[in-house]
N, C-alpha and C positions, 0 to 999 in steps of 0.2 A: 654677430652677437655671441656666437656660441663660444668662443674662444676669448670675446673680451668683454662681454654682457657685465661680468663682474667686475670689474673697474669701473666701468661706466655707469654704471648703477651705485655702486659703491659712493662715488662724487656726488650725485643725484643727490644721494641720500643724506651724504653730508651736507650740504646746499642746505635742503631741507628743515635739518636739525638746526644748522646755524640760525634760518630764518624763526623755529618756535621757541629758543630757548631763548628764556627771559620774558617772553614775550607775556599780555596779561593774562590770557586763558592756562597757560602753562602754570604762571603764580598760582589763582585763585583755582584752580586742581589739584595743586600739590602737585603735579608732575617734571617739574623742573630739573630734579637731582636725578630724576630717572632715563629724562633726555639729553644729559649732561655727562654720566656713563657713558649712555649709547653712542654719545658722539668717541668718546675717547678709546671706546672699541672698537669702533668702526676707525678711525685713522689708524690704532695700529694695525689692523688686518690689513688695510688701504696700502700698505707702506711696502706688502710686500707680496702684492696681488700681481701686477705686469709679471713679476719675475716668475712668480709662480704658474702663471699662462703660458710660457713659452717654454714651460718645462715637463707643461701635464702630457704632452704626446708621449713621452717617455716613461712616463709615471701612470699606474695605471690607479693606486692609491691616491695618488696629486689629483688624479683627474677627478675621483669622487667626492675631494674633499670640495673641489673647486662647484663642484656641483650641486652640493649640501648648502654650502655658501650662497652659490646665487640663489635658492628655493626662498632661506631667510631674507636673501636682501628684497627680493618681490616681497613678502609678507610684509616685511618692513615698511616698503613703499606703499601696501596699499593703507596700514594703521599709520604712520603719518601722513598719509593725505586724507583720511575721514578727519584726524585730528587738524589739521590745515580748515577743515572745510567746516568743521564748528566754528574756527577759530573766525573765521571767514563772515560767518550767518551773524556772529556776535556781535562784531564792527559793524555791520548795517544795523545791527537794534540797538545798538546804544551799548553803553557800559555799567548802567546799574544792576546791581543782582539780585532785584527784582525781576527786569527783564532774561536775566541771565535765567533764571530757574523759569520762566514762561517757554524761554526758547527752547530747552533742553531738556530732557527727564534725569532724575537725580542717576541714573545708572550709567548716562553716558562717561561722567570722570571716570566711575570706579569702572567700565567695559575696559576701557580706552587705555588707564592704568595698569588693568591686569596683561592687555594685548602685549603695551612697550615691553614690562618686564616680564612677560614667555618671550619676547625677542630677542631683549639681553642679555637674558638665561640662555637660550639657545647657541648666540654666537659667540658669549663668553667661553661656553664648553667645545663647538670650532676652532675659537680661537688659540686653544690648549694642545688640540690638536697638531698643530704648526709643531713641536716640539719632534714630532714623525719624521719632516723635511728638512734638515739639517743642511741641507744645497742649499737651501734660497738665500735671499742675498740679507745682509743682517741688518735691521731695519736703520739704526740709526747711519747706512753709510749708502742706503741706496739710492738713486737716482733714477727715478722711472721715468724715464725721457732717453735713456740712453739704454734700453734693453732690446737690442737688435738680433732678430730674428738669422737664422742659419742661410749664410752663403750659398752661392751658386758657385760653380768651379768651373768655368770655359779654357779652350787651347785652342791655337790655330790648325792643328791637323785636321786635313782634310782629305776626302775619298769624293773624287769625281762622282762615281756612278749613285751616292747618295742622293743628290738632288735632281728634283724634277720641276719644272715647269717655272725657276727663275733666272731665264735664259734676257731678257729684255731688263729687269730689273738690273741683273748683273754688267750690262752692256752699259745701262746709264750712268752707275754709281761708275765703273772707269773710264767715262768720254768724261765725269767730272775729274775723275783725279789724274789724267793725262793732259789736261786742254793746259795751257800757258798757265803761269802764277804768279801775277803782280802786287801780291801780297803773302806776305810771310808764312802764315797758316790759315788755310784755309779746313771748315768743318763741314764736314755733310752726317746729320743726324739719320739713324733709320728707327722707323717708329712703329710698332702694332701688338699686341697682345701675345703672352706668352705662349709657343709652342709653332707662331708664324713661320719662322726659319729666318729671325735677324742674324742670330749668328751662322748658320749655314750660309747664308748670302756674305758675309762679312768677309768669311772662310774662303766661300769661291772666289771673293776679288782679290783677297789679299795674296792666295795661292797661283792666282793667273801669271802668266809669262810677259803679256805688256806689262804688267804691274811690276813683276821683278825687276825688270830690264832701266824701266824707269826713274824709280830709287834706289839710290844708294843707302837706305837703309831702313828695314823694318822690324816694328817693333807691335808686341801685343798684348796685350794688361788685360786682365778681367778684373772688375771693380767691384761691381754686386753692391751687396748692401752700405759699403762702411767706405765713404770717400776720404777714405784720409790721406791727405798727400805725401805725406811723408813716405809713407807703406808704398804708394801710387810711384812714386819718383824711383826707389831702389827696383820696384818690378819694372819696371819701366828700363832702366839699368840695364840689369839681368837679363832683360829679352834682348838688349842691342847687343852685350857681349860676355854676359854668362857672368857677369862681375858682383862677385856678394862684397855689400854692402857694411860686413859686420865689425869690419875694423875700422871704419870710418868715423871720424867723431860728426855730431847733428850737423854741425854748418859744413860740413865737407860735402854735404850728399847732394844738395842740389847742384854746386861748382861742379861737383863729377859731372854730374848729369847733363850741363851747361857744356864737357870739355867735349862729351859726347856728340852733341846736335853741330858741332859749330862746323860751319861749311856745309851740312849736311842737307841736301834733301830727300826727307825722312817721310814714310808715310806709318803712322801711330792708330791704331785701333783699340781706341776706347769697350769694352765689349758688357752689355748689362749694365748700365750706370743708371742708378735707381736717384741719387740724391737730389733733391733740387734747391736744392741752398746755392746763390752762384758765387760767393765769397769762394767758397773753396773752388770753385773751377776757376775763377778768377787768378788765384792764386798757385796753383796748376799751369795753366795758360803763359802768366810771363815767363816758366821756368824755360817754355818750350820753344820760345821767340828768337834761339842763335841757331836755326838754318838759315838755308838761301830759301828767297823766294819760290813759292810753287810747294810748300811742302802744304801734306793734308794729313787730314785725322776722319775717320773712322768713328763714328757715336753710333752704338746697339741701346735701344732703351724702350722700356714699356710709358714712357712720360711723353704728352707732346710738351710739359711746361720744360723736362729738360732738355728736350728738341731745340724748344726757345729761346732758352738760355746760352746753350752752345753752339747752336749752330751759326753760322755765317753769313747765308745767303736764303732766305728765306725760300727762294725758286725750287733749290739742292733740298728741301726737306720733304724724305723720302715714307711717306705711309704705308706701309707694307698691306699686299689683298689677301688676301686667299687664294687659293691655286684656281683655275678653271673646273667646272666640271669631268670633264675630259681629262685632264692632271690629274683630278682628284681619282677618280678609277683605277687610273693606271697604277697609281703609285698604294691603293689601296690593296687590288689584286695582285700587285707585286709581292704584298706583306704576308697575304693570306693565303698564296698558293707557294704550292712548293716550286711549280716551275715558274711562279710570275704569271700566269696566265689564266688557269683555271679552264680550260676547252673543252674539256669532258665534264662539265660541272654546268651544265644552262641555267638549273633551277639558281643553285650560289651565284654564278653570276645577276640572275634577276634580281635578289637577294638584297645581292651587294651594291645595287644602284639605290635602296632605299641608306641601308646604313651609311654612304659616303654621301646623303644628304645629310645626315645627321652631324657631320665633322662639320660640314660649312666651308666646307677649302682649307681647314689648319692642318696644315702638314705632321705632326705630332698626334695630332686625334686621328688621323688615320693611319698611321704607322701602330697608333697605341689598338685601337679596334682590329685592324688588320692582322697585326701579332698575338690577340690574344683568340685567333681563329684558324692561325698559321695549322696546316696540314689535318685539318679539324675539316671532316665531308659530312659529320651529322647535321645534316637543315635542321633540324628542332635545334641544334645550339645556336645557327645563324639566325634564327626567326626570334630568341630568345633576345642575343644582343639586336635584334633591329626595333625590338620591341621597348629595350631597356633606355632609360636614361644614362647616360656618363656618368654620370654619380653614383648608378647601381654598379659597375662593373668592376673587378677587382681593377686595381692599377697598381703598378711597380712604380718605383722608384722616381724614372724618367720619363711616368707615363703623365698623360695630359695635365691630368686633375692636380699634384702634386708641383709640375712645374709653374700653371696657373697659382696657384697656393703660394708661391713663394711671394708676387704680386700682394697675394691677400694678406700674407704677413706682416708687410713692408706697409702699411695702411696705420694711420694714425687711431688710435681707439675708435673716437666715435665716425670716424667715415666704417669701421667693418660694420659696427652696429647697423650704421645707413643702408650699404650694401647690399648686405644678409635680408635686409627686412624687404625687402625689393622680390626675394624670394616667394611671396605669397600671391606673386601674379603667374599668369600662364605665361610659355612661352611667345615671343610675338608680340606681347602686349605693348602698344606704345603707350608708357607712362607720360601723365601731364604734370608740369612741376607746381602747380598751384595745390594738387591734392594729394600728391607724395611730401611737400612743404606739411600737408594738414596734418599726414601720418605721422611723418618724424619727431612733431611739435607733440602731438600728443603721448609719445611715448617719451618723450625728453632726450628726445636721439643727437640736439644739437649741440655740439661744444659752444659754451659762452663763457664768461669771467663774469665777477661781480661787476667790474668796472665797464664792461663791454657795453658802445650805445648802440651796436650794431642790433638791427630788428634781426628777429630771429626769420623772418621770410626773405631777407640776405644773408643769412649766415646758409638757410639752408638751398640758397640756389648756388651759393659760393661752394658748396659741397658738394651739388650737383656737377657743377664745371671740372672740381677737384677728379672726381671719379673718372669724369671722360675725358679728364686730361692723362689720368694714367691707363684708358685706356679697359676700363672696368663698364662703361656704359658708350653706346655708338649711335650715331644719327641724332647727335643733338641739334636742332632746330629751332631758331626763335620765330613765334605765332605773332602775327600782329603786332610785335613789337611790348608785348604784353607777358607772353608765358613763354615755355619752352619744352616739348615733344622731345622724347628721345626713347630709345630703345636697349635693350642688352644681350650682348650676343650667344647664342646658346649654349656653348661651350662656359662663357660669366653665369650663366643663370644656374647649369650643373654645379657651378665651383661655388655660387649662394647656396643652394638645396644641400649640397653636401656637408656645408659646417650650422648651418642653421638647424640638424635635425633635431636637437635638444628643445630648439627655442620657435621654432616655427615649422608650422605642416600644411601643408594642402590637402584638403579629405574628401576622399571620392564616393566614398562608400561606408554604411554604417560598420562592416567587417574588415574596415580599415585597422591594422595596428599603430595605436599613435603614441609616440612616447609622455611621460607620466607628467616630465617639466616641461612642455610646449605651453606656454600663452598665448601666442598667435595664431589666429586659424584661418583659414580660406578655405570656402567649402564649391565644390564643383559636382554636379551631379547631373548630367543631361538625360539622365532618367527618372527624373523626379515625381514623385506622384505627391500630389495635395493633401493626401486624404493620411499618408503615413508621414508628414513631414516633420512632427515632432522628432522622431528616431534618427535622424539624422544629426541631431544634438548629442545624442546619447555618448559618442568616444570625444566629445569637447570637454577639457576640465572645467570645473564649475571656477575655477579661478583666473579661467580667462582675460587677455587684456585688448585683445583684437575678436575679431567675429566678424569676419567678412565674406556674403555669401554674392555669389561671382553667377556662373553660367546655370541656365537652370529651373530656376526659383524665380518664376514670373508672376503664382497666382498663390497667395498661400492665405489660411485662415486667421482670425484673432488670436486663435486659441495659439497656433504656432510662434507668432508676434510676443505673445504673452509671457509663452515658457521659456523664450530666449531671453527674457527680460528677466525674468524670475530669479532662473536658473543661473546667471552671467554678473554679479553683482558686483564685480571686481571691474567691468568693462572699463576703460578709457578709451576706445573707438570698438563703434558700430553701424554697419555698412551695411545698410537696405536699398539701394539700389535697385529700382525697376522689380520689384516684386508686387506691385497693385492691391494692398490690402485697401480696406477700407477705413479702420481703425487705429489709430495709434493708443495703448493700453494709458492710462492716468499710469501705470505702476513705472514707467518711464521716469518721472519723477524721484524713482529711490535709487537711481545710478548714480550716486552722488558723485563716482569718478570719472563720469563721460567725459571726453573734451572733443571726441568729435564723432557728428553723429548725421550721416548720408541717409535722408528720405526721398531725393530724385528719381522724376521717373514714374513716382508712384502717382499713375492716373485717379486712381480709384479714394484716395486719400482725399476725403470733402474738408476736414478741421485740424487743429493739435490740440492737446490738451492743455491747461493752461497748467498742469501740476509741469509739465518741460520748463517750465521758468523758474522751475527750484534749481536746474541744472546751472548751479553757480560758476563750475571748473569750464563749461562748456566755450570751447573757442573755434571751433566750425559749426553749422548750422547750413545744411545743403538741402533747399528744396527745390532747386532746377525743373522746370518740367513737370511741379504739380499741380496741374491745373485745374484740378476740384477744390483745390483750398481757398475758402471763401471771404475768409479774416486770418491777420496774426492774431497770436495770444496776445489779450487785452496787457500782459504783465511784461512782457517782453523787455520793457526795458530793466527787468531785476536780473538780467542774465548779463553779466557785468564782466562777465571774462571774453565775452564774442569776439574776434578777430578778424573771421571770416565768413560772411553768409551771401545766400545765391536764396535768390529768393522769387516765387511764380505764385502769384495771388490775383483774384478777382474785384479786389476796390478798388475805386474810385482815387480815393486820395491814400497818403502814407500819416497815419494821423502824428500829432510832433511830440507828443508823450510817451509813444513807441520807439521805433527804430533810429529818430531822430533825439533818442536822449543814451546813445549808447558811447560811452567815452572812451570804449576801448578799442572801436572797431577800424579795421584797417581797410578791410575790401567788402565791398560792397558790390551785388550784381545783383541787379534785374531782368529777368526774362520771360517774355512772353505773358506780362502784364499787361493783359488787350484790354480793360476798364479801367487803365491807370492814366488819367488827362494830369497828374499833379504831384511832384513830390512834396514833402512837408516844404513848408516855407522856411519853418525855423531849423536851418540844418546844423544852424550854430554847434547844437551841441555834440555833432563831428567831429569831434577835439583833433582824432589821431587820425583819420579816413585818409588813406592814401592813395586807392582807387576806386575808381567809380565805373562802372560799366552798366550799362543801360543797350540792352539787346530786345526789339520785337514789342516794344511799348508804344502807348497809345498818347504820349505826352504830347502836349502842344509848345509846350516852353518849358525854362530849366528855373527855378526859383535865382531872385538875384542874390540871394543869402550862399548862394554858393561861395560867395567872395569870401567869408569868412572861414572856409576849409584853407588855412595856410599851407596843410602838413598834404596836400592832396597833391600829388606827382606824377599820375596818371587818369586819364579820360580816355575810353572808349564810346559812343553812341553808335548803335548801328538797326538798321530796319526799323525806325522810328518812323511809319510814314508821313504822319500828322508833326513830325517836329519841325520847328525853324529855328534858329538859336543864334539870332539879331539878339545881341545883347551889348548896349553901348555903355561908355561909362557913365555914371551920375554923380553931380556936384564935385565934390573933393579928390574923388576915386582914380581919373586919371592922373594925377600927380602923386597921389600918398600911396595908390593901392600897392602892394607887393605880395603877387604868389608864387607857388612854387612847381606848378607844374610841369614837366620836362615833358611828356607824353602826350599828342594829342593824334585820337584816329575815327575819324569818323566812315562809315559805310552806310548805302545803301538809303540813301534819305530823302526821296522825291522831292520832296518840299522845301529843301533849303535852298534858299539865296543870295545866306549872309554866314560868313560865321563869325562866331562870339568874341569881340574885341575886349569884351571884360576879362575871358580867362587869359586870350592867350595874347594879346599887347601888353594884359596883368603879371602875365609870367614872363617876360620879356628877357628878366638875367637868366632864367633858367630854362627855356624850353629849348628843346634839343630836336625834338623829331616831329614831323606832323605828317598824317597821312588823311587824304583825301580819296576817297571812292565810290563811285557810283555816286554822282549826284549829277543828275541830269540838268535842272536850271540854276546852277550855279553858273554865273556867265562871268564872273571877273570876280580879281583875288582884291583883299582890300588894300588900297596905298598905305595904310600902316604896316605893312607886311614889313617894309623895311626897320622896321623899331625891333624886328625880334633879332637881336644880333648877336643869340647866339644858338641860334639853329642850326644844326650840323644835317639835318638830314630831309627832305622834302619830299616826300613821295603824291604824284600826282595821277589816279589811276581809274577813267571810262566817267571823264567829262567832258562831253563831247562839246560841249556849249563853249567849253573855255577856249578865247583865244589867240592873249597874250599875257606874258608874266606884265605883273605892276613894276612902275619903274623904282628905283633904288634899289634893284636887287644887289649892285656892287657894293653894297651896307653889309650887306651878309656874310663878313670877311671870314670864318667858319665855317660857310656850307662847305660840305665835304660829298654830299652825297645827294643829287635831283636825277628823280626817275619820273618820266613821261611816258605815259603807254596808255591806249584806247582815247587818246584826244590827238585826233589827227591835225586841229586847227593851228593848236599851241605848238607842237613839234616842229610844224613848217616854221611856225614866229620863230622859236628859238634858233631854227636854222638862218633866216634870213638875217637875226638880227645876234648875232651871239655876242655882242659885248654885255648885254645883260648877265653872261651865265660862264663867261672865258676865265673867272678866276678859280670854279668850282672843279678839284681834280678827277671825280668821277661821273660824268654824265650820262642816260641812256635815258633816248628819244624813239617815238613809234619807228619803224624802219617804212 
């Protein structure tokens, strides 16, 4: 955020404007001409913001101007979204101006009026400022798609006694590039997070003596950020025999290059290749195709997508660890003692076991920690750094945090937004992608086009993938086939905290220093007392757009509730989580910019208020786990922007004037609804609903109006013990019906016997995965099993009752993927009788 918040915001905002200009609240305000300016100030500032980001390190005036800029572009955002949100209330009451003056007080045009123009006052005068920067790039000729951050610079020279602890590593990558070579070039990619030691490993192979002996000819490029092949071809040259390039005309340079390789088997070490476009590797690639067989290449990269793109053999791609613990010491105490050793030093040595936890095995963070303690015997300075963050300590050049940085450079605008914002969790934390999906959305973190049909809960798991594919988030896992867990490694989270300090903080204590432009906050306080927990508010700007209160805060008053509410008027997420009040304030209601707002958790919580249903903008809605809540708000269905809600209530039925009239809503969860025997019948009006999960409910059957959720692609049911979900087709249904759900996963459901032939022989072209578990009297699958053909995935898991597949499983020309485990009946069937299952290429059966 901190580095490219303004550009991203900047679009937002134009976005924005496009949408109210013209529009009728704009006319019948008079503020059209005023919105109409502000667009055209806003694209020229737009036009030359990227360039101006990659220049303000340098600039220490650039950097304030940049700073200025974003303070307006937030004010900006939050007066056109109250004017969105009139604009908004209008359209539901009609268009007479009659109603128009019922709905509004005569002060909101002229408020609303005066706000825009102090805004285009303001960055008109900004915008004059630009006249100071004479570097930046001149609007009409810029191209901000092509402002590429500063190069890394690598060479093959290497020193032995540098490296430690990738003795196995090195031994692999040359049994690959020594074994035979039946094809022309082969690639082995190495992959892990800036500071691992790819290229010190690259260094140790390429410098080895089998490796010399073996090729006749090596060659070494460092690529970095800018894959241009042309550039790529003459370094490429150069390294095989020192031959520039510069008298050569354009088509002569590859022929060279071409005269070079022929007969040769050559080993090429690509080193830092950040680009993932494969066009140009592509065309790279054929230049390099006149060896002899057996030749290889060398890929260094922070991407596993450019792993994928380049490399060969899938087996050869190479993930780089961490050192061992034991490594990690070694090569730590090497850094920080003068002799290597440190013997006469017991306490530093103890010391030093904590801080070389702190690296995590990255070779670089411990050289960089280690050096900046070299010949340093004050313990107050060692207990200082074991105590600091990475991001508190100074760093040089080469040190972690800046090599990391380069990574963060190379990041497309809104993935750093994404990033950075990730910041506001502890270390450790394992993020879940359904509610970092909630974060992103409410701050507009996601890149879309006008034209884009991609939902933005794809756009932002696509993001998700984006990031741990370069290698920014690790331990990504999918849950049930539903969500997806992942974590970020603490050395990424230092490298978040360190450029987010502008824009996000985590506040431990009221005598915390927090800088002035933060909107985002995470509050952490494991010394919390009830009785003083207003003051903990006290260093949050009143302009807040996040407020998320984390570890701590389990039992707090109304009054507390209140003031955060009062106080916070600008929110767009609000994160109460497991704090146990009993009341939620009516003044909840005046957030008109919420869009997403976490009540789970909260035992103590008996109602909501019904003024929560003015929250128009609102698009999560989290009450998980509150299990005093007795009714929804009667009005619930006037909250018209919901997307996503989780919801733990004490009735009976789900009435269908409620939650079943909500058109905008995508995911739907229920939990721990023990008085719930019924959903609405009429779900019809589920327009968009794309999943549905049903967790710990007291249901006996599923309404048959489910058939009309078309847009529905996922179903979860689980600990339902009262459910059965016999549901056959009726009249016309099996021939006309068509759904679309790809997902189906049921858990834990004593009572089933059957399952539901309407959704999923309904979704027959589209379902893809179905999972089965724990269901004790389920004794046999149904013979239409074979009609879903196009299942790729099968999971069958602790039904013991089950004892053989139904026949036409060889229908299933697709399956890719059946798992049997905890059903010992069905595993011996599938052994005895495998032509049911001999065409399916990955099996696993109980052992």
């Amino acid at each position: 955020m901190a580095e490219s918040i303004v550009f991203g915001t900047a679009t937002e905002i134009l976005k924005k404007i496009g949408s109210l200009v013209g529009g009728e609240l704009s006319l019948l305000w008079n503020l059209d001409t005023d919105l109409r300016r502000l667009q055209q100030t806003m694209s020229a500032i737009k036009a030359v913001l990227l360039d101006a980001e990659t220049k303000k390190t340098q600039n220490h005036q650039l950097r304030d101007w940049l700073a200025k800029l974003k303070d307006v572009f937030y004010d900006a955002e939050d007066v056109l979204d109250e004017f969105d949100f009139q604009a908004s209330r209008r359209s539901q009451q009609g268009s007479s101006t009659l109603k128009v003056c019922q709905c509004f007080s005569s002060s909101n045009p002229v408020k609303i009026g005066h706000k825009i123009k102090e805004i285009r006052e303001r960055l008109d005068e900004i915008a004059d400022d630009r006249r100071n920067f004479p570097f930046l790039l001149i609007e009409s000729h810029v191209d901000v798609r092509r402002v590429i951050p500063k190069e890394r610079e690598t060479n093959s020279f290497f020193q032995a006694s540098d490296v430690i602890g990738r003795e196995k590593d090195k031994e692999n990558i040359i049994t690959f590039l020594t074994e035979p070579g039946d094809v022309n070039v082969s690639v082995i990619p190495i992959v892990g997070i800036g500071g691992l030691g790819k290229t010190t490993l690259s260094k140790m192979v390429y410098n080895d003596e089998r490796v010399y002996r073996h090729f006749e000819l090596k060659m070494w490029v460092c690529v970095s950020n800018d894959f241009d092949v042309t550039r790529l071809i003459k370094e490429i040259i150069y390294s095989a025999k020192h031959d520039d390039c510069a008298k050569l005309k354009a088509d002569e340079i590859p022929k060279r290059l071409q005269e070079i390789l022929v007969g040769q088997k050559f080993l090429l070490v690509l080193d830092d290749v950040c680009d993932e476009n494969p066009t140009k590797w592509m065309d790279l690639r054929k230049l390099l195709l006149n060896g002899v067989n057996g030749c290889k290449i060398i890929v260094s990269t922070r991407s596993k997508t450019v792993a994928r793109i380049m490399g060969t053999v899938s087996s050869n791609f190479i993930e780089l660890q961490g050192l061992s613990p034991e490594d990690s010491l070694f090569l730590f105490q090497r850094c920080a003692f003068k002799d290597g050793e440190g013997k006469d030093f017991p306490n530093l040595i103890n010391i030093s076991k904590d801080i070389v936890g702190k690296c995590k095995g990255v070779p670089l963070a411990l050289r960089t920690l280690g050096s900046l303690l070299f010949a340093n015997t004050d313990e107050d300075e060692w207990l200082r750094i074991k105590r600091s963050d990475t991001w508190q300590l100074k760093q040089e050049k080469e040190g972690i945090l800046p090599v990391l940085k380069l990574s963060y450079d190379n990041l497309p605008s809104h993935l750093k937004q994404c990033f950075v914002y990730l910041s506001l969790f502890p270390k450790d934390y394992i993020y879940d992608s359904d509610y970092v999906t909630g974060h992103w959305m409410a701050h507009g973190l996601l890149a879309t086009s006008n034209d884009d049909i991609e939902e933005l809960e794809d756009v932002a798991v696509r993001s998700m993938k984006e990031l741990w594919s370069r290698c920014f988030l690790e331990d990504f896992t999918e849950h049930y086939h539903l969500f997806y867990g992942f974590k970020m490694h603490d050395l990424m989270h230092d490298l978040a905290i360190s450029v987010a300090k502008s824009e996000c903080a985590i506040t431990k204590s009221r005598s915390q220093i927090v800088d002035g432009s933060v909107r985002h906050f995470s509050i952490i306080d494991n010394d919390f007392n009830h009785q003083k927990s207003p003051e903990v508010l006290d260093n949050i700007s009143k302009t807040a757009w996040s407020v998320i209160f984390l570890q701590g805060y389990r039992h707090v008053g109304v009054s507390f509730i209140d003031t955060c509410i009062s106080k916070f008027k600008h929110l767009r997420l609000l994160y109460l989580n497991s704090m146990s009040f009993e009341v939620l304030p009516n003044s909840v209601g005046k957030l008109i910019h919420l869009r997403y707002l976490d009540l789970s958790y909260n035992n103590l919580l008996k109602k909501l208020p019904e003024s929560i249903c003015q929250l128009q903008k609102l698009e999560t809605l989290r009450l998980f786990g509150c299990y005093g809540i007795k009714n929804l708000p009667r009005n619930i269905r006037r909250m018209i922007s919901l997307r996503h809600v989780e919801i733990t209530t004490k009735e009976r039925y789900l009435r269908e004037n409620g939650i079943g009239c909500l058109s905008s809503l995508k995911f739907l969860t229920l939990y721990g609804c023990r008085n719930l025997v019924g959903l609405c019948e009429g779900m019809q009006g589920l327009t968009s609903l794309r999943r549905l999960v049903l967790l710990d409910c007291s249901l006996t059957s599923l309404p048959y109006s489910i058939k009309y959720l078309k847009r529905l692609d996922k179903v979860m049911i689980a600990d339902c013990e009262e459910l059965n979900l016999k549901m056959e087709f009726q009249g016309e249904d099996k021939d006309n019906l068509r759904l679309g759900v790809r997902k189906f996963i049921i858990s834990s459901l004593p009572s089933l016997v059957d399952l539901p032939q309407l959704i999923l022989q309904g979704s027959a072209n589209t379902l893809q995965c179905i999972m089965i578990e724990d269901c004790p009297k389920l004794v046999e699958l149904p013979e239409w099993l074979q009609n879903l053909t196009s299942l790729q995935t099968l999971e069958i898991l602790d039904c013991p009752s089950l004892s053989c597949l139904p026949e036409g499983m060889q229908r299933l020309t697709v399956l890719r993927q059946l798992k049997i485990q905890g059903c010992p009946a069905l595993s011996e069937s599938c052994r005895r009788d495998q032509s049911k299952i001999a065409h399916v290429p990955e099996v696993h059966l109980d052992e």
